[in-house]
N, C-alpha and C positions, 0 to 999 in steps of 0.2 A: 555517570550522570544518567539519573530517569527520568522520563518525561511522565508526566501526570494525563495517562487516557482518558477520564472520564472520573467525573466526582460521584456522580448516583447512577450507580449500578448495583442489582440485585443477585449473592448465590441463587441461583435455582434450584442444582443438584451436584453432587461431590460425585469426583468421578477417580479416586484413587488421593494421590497426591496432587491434584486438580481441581479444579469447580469450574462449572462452568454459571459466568457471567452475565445476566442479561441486561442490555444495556438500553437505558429509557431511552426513548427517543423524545428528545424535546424542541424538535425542529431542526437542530445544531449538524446533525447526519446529514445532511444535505451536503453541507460544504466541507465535510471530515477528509481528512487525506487517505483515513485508512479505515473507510466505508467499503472498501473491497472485500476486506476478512471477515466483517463483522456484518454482514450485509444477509437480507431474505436468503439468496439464491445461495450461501455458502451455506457448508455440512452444519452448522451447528445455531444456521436461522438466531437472527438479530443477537449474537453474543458473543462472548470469545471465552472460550478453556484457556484458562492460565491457572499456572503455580498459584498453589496456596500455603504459602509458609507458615502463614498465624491461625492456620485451619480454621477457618471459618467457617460458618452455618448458613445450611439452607435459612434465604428470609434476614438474612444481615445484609448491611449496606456497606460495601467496600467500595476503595478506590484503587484503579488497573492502573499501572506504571508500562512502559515499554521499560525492558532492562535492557536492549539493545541496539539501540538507539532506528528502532524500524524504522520510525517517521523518514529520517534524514534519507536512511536505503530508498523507499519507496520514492520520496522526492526526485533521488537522480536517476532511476529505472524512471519515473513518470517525465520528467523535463530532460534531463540531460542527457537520457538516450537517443531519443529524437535529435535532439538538438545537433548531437553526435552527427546524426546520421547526414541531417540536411548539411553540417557543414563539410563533411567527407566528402557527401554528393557533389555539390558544387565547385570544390577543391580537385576531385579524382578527375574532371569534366575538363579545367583547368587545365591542369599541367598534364592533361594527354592531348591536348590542344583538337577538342573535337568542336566540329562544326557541321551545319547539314547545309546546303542550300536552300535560298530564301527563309530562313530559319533566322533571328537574329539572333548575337553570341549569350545575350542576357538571358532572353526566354530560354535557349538552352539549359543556362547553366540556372537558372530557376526551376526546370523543368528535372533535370538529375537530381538538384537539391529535393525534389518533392517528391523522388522514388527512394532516393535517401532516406527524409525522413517516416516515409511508408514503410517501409522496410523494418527500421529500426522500433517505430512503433509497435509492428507485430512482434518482436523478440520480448520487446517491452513487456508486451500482455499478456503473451508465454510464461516468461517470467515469474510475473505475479501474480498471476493463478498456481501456479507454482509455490510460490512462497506463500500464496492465502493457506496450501495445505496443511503446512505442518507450521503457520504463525501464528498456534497458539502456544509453545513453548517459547514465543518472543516475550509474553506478558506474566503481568501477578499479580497479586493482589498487594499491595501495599501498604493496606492502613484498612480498619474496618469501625466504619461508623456506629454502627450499633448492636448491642446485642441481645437482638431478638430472638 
């Protein structure tokens, strides 16, 4: 199953069995899950290199698919790693039955929870920087609007 990235987006320029995409911004990047890859500060500035199966042209209007279902990926690296971590944290604190003086047992284990999920945040971000590198072989072109 593919998810549908973006309906107007424009080739720019073919880069082999690739194109690269640039992707309008029409306010909606703001709140994208997968504003990471396709973002200013990544190699390939507001666009993404994906597969071009129906070869299409500079100046045509296609639509990007995830073929891989990244979205879902990026979601549990973004929430669930964390989440991971805070609840390890809080658990690991737990069942090693630690306590400090004048310290109450909650703030503790609130307190570990929150190195927890610090922790796992950074792996997170590692992560996905990581995969922003080579996640344009996650996308394609799918369907081409027009032929300009």
């Amino acid at each position: 199953m593919t998810t549908a990235i973006h309906d107007s987006s424009i080739v720019k320029r073919i880069e082999g069995d690739f194109a690269f995409v640039k992707i309008v911004d029409n306010g909606l990047c703001e709140h994208c899950g997968i504003r990471i890859i396709c973002s200013p500060h990544s190699k390939y500035e507001r666009g993404i290199l994906a597969r071009n199966p129906f070869k299409a042209k500079v100046g045509q209007n296609v639509v990007i698919t995830d073929s891989q279902n990244l979205l879902t990926k990026l979601s549990v690296m973004l929430y669930g790693l964390p989440l991971l971590g805070f609840v390890l944290g809080v658990f690991t604190t737990y069942l090693l039955d630690v306590s400090l003086p004048y310290v109450a047992d909650e703030v503790l284990l609130f307190f570990s929870g929150t190195i927890g999920l610090f922790l796992c945040s950074i792996i997170s971000r590692k992560w996905l920087k990581r995969i922003s590198v080579v996640a344009h072989t996650l996308f394609q072109i799918s369907k081409v609007h027009s032929e300009d």
